[in-house]
C-alpha positions as CSV (number, residue, x, y, z in Angstrom):
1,X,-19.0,10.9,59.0
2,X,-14.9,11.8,59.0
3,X,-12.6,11.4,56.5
4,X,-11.4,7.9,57.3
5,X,-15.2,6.7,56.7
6,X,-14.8,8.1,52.8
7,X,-11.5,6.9,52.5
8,X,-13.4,3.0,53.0
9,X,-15.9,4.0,50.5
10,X,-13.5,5.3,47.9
11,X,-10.9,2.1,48.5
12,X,-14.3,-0.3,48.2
13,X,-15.5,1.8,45.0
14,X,-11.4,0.2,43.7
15,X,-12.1,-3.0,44.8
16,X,-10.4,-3.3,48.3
17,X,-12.6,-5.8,50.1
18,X,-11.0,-5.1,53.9
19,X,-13.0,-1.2,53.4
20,X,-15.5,-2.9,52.1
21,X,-15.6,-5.4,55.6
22,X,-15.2,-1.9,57.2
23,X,-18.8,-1.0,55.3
24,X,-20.5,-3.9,56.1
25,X,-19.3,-3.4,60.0
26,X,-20.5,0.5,59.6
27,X,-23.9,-0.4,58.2
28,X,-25.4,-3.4,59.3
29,X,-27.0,-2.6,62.6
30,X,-28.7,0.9,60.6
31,X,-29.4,-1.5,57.8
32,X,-30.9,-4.3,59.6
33,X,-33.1,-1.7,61.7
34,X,-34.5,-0.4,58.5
35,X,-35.2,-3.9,57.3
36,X,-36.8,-5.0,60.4
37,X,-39.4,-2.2,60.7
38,X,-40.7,-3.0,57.1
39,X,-40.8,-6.4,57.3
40,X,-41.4,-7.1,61.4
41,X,-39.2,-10.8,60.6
42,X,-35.6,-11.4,62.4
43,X,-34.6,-13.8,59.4
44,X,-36.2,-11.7,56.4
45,X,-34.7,-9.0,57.6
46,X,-31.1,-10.4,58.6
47,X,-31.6,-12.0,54.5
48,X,-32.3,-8.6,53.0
49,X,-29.2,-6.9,54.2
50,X,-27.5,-9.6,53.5
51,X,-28.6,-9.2,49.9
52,X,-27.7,-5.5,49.8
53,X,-24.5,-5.5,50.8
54,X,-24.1,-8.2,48.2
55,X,-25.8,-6.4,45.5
56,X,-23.7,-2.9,47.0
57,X,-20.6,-4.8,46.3
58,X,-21.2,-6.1,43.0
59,X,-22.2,-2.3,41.9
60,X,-20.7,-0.3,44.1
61,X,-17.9,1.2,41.5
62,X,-20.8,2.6,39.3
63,X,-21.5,4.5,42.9
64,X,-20.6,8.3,41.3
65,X,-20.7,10.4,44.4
66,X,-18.8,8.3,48.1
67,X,-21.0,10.9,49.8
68,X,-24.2,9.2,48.2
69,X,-23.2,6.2,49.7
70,X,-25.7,6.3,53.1
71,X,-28.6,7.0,51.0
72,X,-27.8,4.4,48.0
73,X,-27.4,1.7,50.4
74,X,-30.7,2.3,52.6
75,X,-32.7,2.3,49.0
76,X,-31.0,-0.9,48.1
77,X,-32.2,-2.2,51.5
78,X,-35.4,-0.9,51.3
79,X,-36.6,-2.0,47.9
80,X,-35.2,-5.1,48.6
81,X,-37.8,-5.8,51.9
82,X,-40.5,-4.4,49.6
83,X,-39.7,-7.1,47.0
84,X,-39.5,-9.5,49.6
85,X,-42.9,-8.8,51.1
86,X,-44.1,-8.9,47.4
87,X,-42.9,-12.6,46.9
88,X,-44.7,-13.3,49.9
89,X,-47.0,-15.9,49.5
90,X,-50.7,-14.7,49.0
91,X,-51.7,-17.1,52.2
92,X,-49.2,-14.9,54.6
93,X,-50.9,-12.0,56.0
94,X,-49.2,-9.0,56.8
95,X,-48.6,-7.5,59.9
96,X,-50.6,-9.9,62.1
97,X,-47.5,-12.0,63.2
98,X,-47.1,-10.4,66.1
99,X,-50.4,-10.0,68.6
100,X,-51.3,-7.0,70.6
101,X,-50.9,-7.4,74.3
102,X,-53.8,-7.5,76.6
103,X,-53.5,-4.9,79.6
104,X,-56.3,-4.2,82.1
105,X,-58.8,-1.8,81.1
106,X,-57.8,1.6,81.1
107,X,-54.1,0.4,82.1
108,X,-51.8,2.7,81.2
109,X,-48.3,1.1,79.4
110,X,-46.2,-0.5,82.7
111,X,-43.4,-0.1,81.0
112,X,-41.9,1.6,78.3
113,X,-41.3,-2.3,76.8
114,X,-45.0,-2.5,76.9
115,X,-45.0,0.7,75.1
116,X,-42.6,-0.8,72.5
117,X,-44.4,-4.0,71.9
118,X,-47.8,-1.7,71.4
119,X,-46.2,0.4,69.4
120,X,-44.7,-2.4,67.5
121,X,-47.8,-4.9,66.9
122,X,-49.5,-1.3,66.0
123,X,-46.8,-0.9,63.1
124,X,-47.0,-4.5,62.0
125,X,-50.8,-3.7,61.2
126,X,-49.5,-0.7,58.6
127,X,-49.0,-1.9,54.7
128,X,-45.3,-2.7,53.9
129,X,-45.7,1.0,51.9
130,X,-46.4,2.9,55.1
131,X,-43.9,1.1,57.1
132,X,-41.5,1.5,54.8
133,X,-42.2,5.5,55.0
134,X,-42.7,5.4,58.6
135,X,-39.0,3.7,59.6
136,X,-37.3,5.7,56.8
137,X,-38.6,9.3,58.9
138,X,-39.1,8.5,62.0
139,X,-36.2,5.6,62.7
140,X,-33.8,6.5,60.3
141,X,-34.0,10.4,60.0
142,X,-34.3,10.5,56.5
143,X,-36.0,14.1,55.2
144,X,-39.1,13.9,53.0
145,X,-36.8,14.4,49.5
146,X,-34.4,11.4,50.8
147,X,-37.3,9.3,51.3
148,X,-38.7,10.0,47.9
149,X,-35.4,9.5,46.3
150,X,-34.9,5.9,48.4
151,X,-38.6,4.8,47.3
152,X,-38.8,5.9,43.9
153,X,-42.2,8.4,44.6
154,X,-42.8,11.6,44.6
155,X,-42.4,14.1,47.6
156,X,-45.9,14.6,48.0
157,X,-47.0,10.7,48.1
158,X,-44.5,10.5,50.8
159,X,-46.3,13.2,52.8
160,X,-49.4,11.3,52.4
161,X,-48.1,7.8,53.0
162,X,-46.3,9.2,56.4
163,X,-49.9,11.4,57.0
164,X,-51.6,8.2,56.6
165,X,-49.2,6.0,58.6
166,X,-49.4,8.3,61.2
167,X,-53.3,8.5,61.3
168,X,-53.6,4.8,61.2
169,X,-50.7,4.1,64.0
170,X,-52.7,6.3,66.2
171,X,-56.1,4.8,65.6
172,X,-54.3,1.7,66.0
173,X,-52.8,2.7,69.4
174,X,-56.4,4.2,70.8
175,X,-58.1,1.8,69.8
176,X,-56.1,-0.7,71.7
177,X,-55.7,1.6,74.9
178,X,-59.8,1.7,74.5
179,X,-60.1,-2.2,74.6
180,X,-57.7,-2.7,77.2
């Protein structure tokens, strides 16, 4: 990030709503991605976001550090798709809103589309708790300390959320490749 980008967070921290547009502009494709790979819904997540950049902007001037900024945001984000999955009703299943595609048996992915939309009903099988890990390491970068920090848990049940996430997207993935 360069100067100019701190200078937006500092002038938002004071109240200048034009760095603040330059936020919002910044973060809400990164934003959006993280919300989307929790909750696998265009609207929920578009909502969420939404809702953190609202909630950012209301509290951003308690924000002590500009160079926290990247991290405070993505937990806003993130706890707010957890909550919304949570006010889910009980009737809505998670992660079966998208189907797995049939291929031939013992077709290997055609493209790497195909690939994605595996890869993606396969993720929309996980809990919201080991999607949530998942998209903070393995879309977003985040280290295992950020994630912690973001999600309110210890270092070590992140290591066994993203163990487990892991384990379960590739049981999800062979088990798919061995039905065809």
């Amino acid at each position: 990030m360069n100067d100019e980008h701190w200078q937006w967070i500092r002038a938002a921290q004071a109240g200048d709503q034009e760095a603040f547009a330059h936020l919002v502009h910044s973060y809400k494709d990164y934003l959006f991605r993280t919300a989307y790979a929790i909750l696998r819904d265009h609207g929920e997540a578009e909502d969420v976001v939404q809702e953190a950049f609202v909630k950012a902007f209301l509290s951003l001037s308690g924000l002590k550090d500009e160079r926290a900024f990247p991290t405070w945001i993505t937990t806003i984000t993130t706890r707010l798709a957890l909550d919304s999955i949570r006010r889910r009703r009980p009737d809505v299943s998670l992660g079966d809103s998208e189907a797995v595609p049939h291929r031939d048996r013992g077709a290997v992915p055609a493209s790497v589309a195909e690939l994605r939309l595996d890869l993606a009903a396969a993720l929309a099988k996980l809990s919201p708790e080991h999607r949530a890990v998942i998209a903070l390491r393995e879309i977003q970068g985040f280290d295992y300390r950020e994630i912690a920090e973001i999600l309110g848990i210890p270092i070590g049940t992140v290591r066994s959320r993203l163990h487990t996430a892991r384990m379960q997207l590739r049981n999800l993935l062979s088990a798919h490749e061995e039905r065809g």
